[in-house]
Backbone of each chain as ProteinMPNN parsed JSONL, in Angstrom:
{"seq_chain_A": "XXXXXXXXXXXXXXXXXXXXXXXXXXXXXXXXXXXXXXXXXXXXXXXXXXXXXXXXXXXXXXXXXXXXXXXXXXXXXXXXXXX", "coords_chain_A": {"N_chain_A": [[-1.269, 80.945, 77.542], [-1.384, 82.079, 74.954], [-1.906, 84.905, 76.541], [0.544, 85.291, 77.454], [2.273, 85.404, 75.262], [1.251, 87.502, 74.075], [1.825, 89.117, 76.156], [4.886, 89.553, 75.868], [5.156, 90.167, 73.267], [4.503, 92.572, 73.329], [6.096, 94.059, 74.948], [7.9, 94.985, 73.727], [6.736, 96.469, 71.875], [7.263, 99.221, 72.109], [9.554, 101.545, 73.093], [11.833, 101.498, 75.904], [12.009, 103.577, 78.94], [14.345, 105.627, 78.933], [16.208, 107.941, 80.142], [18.043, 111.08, 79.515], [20.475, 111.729, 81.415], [23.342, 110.92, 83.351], [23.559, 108.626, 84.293], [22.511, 107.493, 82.37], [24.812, 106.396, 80.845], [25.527, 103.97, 81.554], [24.467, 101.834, 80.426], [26.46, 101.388, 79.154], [27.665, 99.37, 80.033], [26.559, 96.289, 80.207], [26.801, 96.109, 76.824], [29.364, 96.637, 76.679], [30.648, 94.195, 78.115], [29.795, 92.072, 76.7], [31.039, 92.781, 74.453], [33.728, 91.962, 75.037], [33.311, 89.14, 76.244], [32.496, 88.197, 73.13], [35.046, 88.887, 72.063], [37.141, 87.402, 73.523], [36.108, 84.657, 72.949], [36.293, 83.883, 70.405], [39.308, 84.697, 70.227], [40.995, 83.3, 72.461], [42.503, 80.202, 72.379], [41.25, 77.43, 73.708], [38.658, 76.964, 75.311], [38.429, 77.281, 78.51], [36.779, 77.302, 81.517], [37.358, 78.983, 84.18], [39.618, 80.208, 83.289], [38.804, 81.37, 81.184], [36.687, 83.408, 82.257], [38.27, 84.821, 83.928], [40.356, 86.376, 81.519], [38.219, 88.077, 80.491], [36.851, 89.181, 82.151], [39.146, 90.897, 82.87], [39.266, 91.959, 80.431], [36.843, 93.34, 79.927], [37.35, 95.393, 82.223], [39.638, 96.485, 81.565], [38.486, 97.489, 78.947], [36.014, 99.884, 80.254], [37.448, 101.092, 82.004], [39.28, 102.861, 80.572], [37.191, 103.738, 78.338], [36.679, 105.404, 80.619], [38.956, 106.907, 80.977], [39.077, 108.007, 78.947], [36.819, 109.788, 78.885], [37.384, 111.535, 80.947], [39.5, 113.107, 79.925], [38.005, 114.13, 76.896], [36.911, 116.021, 78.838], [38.6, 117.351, 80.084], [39.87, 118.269, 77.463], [37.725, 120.265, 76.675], [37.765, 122.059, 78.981], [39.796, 123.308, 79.218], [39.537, 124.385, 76.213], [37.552, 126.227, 76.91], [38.374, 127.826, 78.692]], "CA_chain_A": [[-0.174, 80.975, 76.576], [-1.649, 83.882, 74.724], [-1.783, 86.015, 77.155], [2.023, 85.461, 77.672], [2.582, 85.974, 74.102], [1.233, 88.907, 73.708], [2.675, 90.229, 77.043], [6.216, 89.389, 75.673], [5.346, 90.76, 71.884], [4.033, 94.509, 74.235], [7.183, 94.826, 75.724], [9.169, 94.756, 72.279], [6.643, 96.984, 70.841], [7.024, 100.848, 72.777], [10.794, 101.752, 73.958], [11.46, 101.747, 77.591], [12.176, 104.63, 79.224], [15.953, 105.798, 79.158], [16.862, 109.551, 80.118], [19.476, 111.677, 78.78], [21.241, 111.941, 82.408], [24.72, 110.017, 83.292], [23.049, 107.271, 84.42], [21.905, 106.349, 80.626], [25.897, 105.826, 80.689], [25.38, 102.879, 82.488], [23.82, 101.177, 79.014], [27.68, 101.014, 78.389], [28.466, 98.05, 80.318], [26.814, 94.928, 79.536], [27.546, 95.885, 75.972], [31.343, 96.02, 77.218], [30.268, 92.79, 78.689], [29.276, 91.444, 75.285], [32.463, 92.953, 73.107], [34.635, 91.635, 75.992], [33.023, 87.986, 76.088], [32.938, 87.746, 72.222], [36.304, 88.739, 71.693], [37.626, 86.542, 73.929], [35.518, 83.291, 72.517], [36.751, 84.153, 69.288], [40.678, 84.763, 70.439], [41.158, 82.476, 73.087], [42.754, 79.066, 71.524], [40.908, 76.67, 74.11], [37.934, 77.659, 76.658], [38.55, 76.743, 79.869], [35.84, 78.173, 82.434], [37.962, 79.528, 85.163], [40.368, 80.958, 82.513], [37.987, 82.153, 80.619], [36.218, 84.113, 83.267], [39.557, 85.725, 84.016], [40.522, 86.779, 80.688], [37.026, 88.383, 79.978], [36.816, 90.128, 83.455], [40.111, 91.788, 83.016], [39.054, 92.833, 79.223], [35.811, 94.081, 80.719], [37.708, 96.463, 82.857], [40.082, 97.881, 80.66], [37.309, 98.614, 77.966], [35.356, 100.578, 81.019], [38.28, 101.607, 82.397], [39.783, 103.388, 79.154], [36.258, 104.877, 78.18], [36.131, 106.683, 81.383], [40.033, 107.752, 80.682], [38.967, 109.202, 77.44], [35.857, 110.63, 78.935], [38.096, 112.242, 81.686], [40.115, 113.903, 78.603], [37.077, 115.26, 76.653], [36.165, 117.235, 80.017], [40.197, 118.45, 80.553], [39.889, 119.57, 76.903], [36.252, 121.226, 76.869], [37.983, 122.782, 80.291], [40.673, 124.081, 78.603], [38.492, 125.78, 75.479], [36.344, 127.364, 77.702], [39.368, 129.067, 79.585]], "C_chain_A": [[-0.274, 82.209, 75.673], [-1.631, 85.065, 75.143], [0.083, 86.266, 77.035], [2.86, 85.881, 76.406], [2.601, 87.483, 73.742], [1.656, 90.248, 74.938], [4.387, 90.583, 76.307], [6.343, 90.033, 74.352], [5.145, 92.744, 72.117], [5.477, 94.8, 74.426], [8.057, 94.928, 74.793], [8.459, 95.876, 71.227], [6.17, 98.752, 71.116], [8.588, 100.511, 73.401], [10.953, 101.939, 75.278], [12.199, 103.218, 77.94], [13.505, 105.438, 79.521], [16.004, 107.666, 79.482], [17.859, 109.882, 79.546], [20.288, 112.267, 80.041], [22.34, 111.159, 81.955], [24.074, 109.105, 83.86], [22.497, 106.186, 83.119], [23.464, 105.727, 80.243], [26.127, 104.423, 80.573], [24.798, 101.876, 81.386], [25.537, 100.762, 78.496], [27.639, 99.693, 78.586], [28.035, 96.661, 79.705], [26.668, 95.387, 78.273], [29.48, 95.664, 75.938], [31.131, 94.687, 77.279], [30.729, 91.868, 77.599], [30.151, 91.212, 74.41], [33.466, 91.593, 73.906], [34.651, 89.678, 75.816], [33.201, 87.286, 74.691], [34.36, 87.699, 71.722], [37.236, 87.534, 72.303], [37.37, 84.483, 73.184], [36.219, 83.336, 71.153], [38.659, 83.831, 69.177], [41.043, 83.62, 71.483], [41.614, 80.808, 72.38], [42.245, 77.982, 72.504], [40.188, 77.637, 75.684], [38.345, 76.677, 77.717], [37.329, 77.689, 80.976], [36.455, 79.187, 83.245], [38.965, 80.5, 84.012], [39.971, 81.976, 81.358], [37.087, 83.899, 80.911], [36.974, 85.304, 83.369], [39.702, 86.337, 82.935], [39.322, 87.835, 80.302], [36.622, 89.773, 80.887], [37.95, 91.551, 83.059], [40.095, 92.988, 81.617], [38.148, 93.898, 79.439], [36.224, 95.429, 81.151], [38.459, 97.411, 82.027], [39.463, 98.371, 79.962], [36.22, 99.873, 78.91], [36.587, 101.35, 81.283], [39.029, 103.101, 81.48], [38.924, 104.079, 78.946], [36.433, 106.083, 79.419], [37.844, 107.649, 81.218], [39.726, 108.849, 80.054], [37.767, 110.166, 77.773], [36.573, 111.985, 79.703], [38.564, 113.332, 80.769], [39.511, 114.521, 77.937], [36.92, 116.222, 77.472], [37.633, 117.77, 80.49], [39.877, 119.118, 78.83], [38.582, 120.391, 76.553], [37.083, 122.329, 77.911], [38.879, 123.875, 79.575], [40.229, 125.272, 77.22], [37.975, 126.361, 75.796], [37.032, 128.126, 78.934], [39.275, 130.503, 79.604]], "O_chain_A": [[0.535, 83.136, 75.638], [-1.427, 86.092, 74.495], [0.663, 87.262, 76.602], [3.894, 86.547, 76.46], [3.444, 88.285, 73.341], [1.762, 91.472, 74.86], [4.903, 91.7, 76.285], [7.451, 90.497, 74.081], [5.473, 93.715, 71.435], [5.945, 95.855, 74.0], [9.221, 94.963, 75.194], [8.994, 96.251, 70.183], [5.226, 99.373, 70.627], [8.837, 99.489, 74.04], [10.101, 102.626, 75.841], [12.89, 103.812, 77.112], [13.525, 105.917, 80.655], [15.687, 108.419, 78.561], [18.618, 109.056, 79.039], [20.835, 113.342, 79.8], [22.52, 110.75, 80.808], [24.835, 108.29, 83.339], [22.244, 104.994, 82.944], [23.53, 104.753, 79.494], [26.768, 103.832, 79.703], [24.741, 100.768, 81.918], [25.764, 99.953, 77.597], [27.586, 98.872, 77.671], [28.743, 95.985, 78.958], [25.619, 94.751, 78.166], [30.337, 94.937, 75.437], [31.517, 94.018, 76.32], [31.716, 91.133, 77.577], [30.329, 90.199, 73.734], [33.789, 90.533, 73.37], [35.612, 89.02, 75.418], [33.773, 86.198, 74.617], [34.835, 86.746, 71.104], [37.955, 86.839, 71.586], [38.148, 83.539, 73.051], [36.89, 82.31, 71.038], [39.212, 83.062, 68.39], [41.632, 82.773, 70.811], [40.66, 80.309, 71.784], [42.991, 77.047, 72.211], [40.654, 78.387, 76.541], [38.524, 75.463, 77.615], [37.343, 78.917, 80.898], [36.087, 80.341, 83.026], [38.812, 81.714, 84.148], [40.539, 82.94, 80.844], [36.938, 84.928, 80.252], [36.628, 86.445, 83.065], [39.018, 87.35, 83.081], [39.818, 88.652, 79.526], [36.259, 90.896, 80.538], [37.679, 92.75, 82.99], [40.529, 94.138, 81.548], [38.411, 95.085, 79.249], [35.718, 96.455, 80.698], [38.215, 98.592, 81.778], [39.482, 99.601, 79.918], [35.671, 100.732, 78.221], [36.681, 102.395, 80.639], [39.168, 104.212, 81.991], [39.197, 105.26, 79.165], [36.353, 107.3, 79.249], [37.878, 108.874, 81.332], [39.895, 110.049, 80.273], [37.626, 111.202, 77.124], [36.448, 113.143, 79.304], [38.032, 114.439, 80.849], [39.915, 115.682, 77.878], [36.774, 117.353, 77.008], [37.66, 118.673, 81.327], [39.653, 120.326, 78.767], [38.864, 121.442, 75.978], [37.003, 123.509, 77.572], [38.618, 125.071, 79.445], [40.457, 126.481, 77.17], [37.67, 127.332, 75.103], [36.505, 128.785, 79.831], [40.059, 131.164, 80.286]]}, "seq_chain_B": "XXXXXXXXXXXXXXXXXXXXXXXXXXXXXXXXXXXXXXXXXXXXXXXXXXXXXXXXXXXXXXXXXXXXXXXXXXXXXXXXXXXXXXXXXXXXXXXXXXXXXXXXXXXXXXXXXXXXXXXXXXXXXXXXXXXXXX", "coords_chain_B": {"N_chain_B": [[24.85, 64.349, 53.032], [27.22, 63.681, 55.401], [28.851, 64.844, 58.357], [31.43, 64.332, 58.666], [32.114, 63.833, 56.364], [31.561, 66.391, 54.437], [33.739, 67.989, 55.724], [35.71, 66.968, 54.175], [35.04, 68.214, 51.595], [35.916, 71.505, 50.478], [35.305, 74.18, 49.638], [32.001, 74.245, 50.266], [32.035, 73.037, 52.973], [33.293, 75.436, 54.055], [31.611, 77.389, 53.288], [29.321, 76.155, 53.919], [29.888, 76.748, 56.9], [30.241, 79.236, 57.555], [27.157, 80.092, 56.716], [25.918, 78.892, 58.139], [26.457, 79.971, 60.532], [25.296, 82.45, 60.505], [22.719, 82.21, 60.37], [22.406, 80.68, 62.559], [23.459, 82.813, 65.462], [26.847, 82.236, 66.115], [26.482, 79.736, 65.151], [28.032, 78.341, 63.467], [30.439, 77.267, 64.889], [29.403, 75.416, 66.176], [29.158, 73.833, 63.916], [31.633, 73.19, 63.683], [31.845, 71.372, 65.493], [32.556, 73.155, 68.389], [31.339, 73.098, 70.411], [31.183, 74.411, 72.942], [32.302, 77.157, 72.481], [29.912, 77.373, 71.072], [27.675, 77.889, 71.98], [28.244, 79.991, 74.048], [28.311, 82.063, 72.574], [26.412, 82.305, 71.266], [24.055, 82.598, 72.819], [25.2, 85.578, 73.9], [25.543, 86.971, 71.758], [22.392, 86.741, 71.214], [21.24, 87.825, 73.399], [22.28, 90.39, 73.677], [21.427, 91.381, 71.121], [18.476, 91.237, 71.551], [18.261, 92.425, 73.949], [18.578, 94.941, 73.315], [16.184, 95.361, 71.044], [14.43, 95.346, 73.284], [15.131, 97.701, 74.645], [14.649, 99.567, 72.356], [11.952, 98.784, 71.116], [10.866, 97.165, 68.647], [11.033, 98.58, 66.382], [13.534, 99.564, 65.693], [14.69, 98.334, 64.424], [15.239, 99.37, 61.271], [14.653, 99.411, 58.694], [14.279, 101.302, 56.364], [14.856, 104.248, 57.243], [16.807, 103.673, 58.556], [18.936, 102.599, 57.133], [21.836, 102.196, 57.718], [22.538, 100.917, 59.655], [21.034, 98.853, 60.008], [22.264, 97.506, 57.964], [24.278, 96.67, 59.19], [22.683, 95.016, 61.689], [21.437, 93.175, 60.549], [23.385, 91.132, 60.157], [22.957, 90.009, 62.314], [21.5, 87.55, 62.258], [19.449, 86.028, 60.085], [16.889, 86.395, 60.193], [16.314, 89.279, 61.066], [15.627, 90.244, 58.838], [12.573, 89.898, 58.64], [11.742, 90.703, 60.658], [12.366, 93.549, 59.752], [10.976, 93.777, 57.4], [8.498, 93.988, 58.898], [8.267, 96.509, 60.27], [9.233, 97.876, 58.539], [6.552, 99.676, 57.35], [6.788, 101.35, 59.591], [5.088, 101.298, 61.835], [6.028, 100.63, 64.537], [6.395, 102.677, 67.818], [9.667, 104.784, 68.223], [12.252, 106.234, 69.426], [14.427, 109.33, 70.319], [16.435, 108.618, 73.278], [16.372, 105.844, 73.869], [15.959, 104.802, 71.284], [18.714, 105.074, 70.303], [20.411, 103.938, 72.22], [19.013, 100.914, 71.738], [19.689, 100.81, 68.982], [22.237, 100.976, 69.097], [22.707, 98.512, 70.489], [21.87, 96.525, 69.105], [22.887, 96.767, 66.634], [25.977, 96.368, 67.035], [25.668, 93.93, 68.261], [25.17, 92.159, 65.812], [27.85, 92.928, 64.618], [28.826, 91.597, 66.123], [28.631, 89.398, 65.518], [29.306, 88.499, 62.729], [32.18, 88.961, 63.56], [32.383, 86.792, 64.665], [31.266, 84.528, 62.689], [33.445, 84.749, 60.591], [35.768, 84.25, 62.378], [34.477, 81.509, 62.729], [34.754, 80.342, 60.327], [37.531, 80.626, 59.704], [38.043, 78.528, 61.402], [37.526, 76.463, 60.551], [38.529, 76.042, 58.043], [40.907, 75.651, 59.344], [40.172, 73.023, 60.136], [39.993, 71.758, 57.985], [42.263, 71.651, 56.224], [43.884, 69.99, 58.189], [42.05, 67.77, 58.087], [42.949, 66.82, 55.513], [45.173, 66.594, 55.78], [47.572, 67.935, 55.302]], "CA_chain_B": [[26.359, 64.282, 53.258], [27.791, 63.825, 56.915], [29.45, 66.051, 58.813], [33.407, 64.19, 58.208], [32.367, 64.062, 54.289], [31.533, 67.601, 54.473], [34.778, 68.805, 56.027], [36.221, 67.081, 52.956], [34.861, 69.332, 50.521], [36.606, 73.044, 51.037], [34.16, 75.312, 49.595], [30.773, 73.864, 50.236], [32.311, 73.318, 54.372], [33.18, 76.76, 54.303], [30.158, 77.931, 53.147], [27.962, 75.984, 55.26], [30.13, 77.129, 58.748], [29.295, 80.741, 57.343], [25.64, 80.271, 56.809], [25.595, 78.654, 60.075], [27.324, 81.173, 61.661], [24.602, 83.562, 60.545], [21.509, 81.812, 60.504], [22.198, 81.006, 64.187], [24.662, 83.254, 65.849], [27.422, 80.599, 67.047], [26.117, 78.344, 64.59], [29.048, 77.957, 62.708], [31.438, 76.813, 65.812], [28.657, 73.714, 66.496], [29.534, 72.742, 63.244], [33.361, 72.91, 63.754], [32.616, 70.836, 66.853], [33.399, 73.82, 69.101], [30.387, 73.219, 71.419], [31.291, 75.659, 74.414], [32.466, 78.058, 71.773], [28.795, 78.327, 69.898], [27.172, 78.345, 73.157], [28.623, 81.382, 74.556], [28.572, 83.105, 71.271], [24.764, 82.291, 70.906], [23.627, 83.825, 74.439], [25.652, 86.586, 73.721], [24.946, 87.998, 70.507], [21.495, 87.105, 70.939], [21.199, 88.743, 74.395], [22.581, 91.654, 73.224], [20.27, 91.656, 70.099], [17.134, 91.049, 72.408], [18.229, 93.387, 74.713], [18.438, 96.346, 71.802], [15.284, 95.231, 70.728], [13.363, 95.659, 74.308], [15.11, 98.831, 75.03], [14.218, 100.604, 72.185], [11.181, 98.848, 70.347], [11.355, 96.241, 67.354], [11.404, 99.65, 65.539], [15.328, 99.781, 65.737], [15.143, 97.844, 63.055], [14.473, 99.963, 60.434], [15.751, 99.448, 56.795], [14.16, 102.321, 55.768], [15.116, 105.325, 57.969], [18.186, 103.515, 59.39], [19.708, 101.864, 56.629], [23.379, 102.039, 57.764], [22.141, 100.432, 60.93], [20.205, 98.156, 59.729], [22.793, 96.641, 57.163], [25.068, 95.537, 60.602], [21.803, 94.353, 62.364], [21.442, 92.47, 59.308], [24.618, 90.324, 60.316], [22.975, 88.903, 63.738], [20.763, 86.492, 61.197], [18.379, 86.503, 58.469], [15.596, 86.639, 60.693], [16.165, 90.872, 61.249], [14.953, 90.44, 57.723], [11.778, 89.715, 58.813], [12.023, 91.836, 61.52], [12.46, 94.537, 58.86], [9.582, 93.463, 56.675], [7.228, 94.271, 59.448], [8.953, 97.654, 60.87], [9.323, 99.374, 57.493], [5.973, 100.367, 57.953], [7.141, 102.385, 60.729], [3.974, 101.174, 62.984], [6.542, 100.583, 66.036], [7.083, 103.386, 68.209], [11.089, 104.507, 68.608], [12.797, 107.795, 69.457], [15.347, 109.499, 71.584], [17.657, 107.753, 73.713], [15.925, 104.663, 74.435], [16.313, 104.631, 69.879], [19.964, 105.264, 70.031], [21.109, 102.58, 72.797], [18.704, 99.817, 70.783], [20.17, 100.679, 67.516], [23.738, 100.832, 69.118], [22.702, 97.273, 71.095], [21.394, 95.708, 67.959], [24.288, 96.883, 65.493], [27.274, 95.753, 67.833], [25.077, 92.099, 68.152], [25.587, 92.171, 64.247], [29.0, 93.318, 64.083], [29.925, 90.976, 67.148], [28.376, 87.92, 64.727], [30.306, 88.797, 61.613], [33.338, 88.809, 63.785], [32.121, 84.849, 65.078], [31.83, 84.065, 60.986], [35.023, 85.294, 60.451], [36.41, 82.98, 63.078], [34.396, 80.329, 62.417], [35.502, 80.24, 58.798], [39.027, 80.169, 59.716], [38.294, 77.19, 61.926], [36.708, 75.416, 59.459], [39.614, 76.194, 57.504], [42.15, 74.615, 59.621], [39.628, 71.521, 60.092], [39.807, 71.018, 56.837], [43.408, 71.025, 55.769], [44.162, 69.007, 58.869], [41.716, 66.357, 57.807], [43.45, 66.977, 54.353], [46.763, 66.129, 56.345], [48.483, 68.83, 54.984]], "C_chain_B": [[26.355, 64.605, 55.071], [28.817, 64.958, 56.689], [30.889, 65.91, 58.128], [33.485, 64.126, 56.705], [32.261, 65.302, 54.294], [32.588, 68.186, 54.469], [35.655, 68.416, 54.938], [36.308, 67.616, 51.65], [35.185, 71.098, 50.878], [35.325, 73.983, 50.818], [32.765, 74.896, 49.988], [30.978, 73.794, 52.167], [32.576, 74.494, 54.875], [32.053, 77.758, 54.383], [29.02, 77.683, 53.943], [28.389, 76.718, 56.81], [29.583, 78.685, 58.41], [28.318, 80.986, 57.303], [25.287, 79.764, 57.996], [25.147, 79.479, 61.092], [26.098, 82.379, 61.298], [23.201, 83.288, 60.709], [21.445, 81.863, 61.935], [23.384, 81.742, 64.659], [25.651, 82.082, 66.725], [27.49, 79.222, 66.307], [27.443, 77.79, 63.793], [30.461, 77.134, 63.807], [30.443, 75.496, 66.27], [29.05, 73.166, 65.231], [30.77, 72.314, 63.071], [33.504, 71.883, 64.696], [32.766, 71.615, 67.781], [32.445, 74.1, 69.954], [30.306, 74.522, 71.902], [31.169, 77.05, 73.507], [30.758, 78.07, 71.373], [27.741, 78.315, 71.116], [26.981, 79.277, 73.832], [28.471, 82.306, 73.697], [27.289, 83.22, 71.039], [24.102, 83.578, 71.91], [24.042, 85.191, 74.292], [25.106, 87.418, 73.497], [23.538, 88.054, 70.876], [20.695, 87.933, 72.081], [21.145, 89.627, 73.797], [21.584, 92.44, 72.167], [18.832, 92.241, 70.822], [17.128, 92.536, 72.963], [18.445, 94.724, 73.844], [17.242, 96.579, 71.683], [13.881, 95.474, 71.668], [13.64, 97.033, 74.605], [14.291, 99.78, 73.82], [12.81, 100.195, 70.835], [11.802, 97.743, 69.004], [11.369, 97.754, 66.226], [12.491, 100.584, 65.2], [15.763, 99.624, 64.518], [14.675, 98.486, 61.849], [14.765, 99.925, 59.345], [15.044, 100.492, 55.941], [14.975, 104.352, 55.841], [16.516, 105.124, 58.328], [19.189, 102.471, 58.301], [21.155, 101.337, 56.714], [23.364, 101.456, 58.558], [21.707, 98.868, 60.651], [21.32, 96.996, 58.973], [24.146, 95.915, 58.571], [24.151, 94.867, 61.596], [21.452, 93.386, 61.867], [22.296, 90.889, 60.058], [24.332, 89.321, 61.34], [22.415, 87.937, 63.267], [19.774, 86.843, 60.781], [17.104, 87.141, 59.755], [15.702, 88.692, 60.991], [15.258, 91.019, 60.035], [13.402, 90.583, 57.851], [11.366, 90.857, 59.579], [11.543, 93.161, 60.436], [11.007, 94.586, 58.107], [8.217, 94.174, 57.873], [7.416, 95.7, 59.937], [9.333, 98.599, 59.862], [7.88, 100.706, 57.536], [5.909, 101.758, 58.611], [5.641, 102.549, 61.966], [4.917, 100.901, 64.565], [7.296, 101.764, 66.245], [8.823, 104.048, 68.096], [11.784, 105.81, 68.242], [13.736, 107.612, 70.817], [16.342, 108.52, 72.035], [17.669, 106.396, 73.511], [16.31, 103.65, 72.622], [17.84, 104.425, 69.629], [20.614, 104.4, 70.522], [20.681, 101.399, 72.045], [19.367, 99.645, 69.935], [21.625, 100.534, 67.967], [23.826, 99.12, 69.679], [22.626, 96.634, 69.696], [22.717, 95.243, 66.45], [25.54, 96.089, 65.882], [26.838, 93.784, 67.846], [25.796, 91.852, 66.633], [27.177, 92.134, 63.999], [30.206, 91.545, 65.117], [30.013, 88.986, 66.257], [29.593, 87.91, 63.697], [31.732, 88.748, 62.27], [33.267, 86.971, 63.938], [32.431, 84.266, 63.401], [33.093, 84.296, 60.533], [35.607, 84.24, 60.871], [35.88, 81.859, 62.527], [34.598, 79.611, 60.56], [37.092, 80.015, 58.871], [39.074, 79.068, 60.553], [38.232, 76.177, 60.978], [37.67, 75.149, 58.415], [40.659, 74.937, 57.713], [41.963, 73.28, 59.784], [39.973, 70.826, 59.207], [41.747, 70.667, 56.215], [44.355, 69.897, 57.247], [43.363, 67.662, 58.612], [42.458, 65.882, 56.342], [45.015, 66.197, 54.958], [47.564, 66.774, 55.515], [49.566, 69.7, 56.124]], "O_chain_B": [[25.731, 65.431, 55.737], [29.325, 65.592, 55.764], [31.458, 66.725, 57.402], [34.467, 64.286, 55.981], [33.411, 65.645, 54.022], [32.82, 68.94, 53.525], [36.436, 69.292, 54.564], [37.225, 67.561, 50.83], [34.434, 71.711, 51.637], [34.553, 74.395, 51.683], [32.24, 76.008, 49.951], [30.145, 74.447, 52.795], [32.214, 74.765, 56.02], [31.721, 78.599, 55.218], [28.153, 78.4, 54.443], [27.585, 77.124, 57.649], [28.617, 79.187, 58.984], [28.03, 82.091, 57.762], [24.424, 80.211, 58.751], [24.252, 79.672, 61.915], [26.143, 83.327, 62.082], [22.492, 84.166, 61.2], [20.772, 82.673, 62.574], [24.449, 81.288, 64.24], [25.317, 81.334, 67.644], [28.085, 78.169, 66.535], [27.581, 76.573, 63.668], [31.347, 76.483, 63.254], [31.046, 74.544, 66.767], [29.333, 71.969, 65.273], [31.076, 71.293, 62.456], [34.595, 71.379, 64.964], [33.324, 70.931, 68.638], [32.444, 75.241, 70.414], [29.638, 75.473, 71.496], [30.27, 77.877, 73.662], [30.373, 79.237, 71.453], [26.784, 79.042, 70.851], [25.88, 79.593, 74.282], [28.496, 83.473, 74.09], [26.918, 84.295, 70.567], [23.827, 84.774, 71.808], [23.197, 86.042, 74.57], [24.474, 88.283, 74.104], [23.099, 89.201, 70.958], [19.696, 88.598, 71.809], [20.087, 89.93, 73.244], [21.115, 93.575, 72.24], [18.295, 93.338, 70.671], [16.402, 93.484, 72.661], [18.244, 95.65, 74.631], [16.816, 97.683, 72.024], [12.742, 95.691, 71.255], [12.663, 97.743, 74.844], [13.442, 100.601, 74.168], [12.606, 100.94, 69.876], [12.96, 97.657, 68.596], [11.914, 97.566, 65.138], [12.529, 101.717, 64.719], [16.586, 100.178, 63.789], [13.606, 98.073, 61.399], [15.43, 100.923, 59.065], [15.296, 100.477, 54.736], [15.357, 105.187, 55.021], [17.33, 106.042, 58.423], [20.047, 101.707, 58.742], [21.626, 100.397, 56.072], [24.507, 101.009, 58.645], [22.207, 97.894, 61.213], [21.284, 95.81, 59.299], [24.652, 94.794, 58.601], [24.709, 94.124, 62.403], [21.066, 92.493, 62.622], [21.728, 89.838, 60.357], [24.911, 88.245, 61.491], [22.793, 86.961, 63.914], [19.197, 87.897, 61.049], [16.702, 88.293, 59.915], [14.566, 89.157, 61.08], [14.273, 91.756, 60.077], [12.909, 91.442, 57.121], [10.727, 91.814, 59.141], [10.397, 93.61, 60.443], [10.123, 95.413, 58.327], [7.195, 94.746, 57.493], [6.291, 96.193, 60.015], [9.67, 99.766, 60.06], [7.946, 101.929, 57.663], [5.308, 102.8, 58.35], [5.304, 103.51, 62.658], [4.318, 101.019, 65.634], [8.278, 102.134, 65.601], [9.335, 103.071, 67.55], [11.881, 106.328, 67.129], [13.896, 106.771, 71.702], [16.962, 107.75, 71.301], [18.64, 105.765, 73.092], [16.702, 102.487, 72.523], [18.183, 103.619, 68.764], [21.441, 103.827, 69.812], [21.587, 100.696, 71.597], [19.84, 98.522, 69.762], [22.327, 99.918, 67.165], [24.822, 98.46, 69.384], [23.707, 96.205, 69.293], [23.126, 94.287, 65.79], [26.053, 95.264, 65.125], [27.508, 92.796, 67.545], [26.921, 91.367, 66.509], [27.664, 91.325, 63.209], [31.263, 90.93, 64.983], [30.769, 88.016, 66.307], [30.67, 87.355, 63.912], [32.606, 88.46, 61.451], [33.998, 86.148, 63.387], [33.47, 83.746, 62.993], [33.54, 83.35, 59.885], [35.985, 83.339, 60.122], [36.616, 81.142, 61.85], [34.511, 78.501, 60.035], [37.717, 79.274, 58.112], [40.158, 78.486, 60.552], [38.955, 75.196, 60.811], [37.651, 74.039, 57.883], [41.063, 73.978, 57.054], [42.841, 72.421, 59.706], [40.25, 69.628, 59.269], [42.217, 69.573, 55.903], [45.35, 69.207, 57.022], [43.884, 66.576, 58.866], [42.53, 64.684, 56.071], [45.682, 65.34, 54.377], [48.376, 66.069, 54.915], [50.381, 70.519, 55.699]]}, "name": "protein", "num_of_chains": 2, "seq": "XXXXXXXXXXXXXXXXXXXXXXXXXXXXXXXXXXXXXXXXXXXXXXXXXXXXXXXXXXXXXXXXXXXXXXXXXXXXXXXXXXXXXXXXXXXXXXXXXXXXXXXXXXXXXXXXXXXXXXXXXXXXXXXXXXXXXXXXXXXXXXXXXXXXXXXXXXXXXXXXXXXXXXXXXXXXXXXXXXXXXXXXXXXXXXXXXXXXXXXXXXXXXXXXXXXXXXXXX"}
């Protein structure tokens, strides 16, 4: 039980290893996940599972969806200043 | 005092779904009754928290260095406080990226609670003037 303690108090106490590539991007989603799920629990006037799911999914996407719009758009206008 | 005397008093039912709601994330929708609701809202936030907290070190939490951070990490429940207490220090590691996703995981947990209190204050709300029969 100690041992397991203090494995589980180690791994909380040195940061894990993240790069500064586009793959650290990838840290977006399950926070999307997260916004996506609370907003919904919050807005939603009666959970239903299946309806829930749906609603949450589709928020999911547009908040991913939309970032990468706007990312698209930083890199047309960077493109364009550096004409 | 029970729960249905409770919802008869406005401010003191309000107040408790808010301290609920922050003590445990969610907590405030178990006392509305809203099961499923403080269920999902628990896992969540405190996922999200957790997962802040492994990426980049309990040294996210910093109420010294990161105070602007810190006061929306604040929000996921008291216990950051604690958290804090031991991490002013500054004995836990925490830099770079691995610093920046934590503190952005940790803050959003916070911010995503304070939105749950919010709600669950306006439930608690409508509990109450419906038991009011208004």
């Amino acid at each position: 039980m100690h041992l397991l303690s203090a494995f589980i108090l180690a791994s909380f106490s040195h940061p894990i290893p993240i790069g500064t590539n586009p793959a650290s991007l990838l840290w977006l989603l399950p926070l999307s996940l997260a916004v996506a799920i609370i907003y919904k629990v919050t807005k939603l006037s009666e959970i239903k599972p299946a309806e829930f799911i749906k609603e949450v999914v589709v928020l999911f996407a547009t908040i991913v969806v939309f970032m990468a719009l706007i990312g698209v758009g930083f890199i047309f206008v960077s493109w364009v200043i550096n004409l | 005092m029970t729960e249905n005397n409770l919802k008869k008093y406005y401010a003191p039912y309000l107040s408790a779904t808010a301290l609920a709601g922050w003590a445990i994330p969610g907590g405030g929708y178990f006392l509305t009754g809203e099961i499923r609701r403080g269920w999902i809202a628990f896992i969540t936030i405190t996922a999200t928290f957790v997962t802040g907290l492994y990426v980049g070190s309990l040294g996210v939490v910093d109420p010294v260095g990161g105070y602007w951070w810190y006061l929306a990490q604040v929000m996921t429940s008291p216990v950051v406080f604690l958290i804090g207490e031991q991490t002013a220090a500054g004995g836990f590691p925490v830099y770079g990226k691995p610093a920046e996703v934590g503190q952005i995981y940790t803050s959003i947990a916070g911010m995503l609670n304070l939105l749950c209190i919010v709600k669950e204050v306006h439930t608690a709300h409508i509990i109450h003037k419906q038991e009011k029969g208004d």
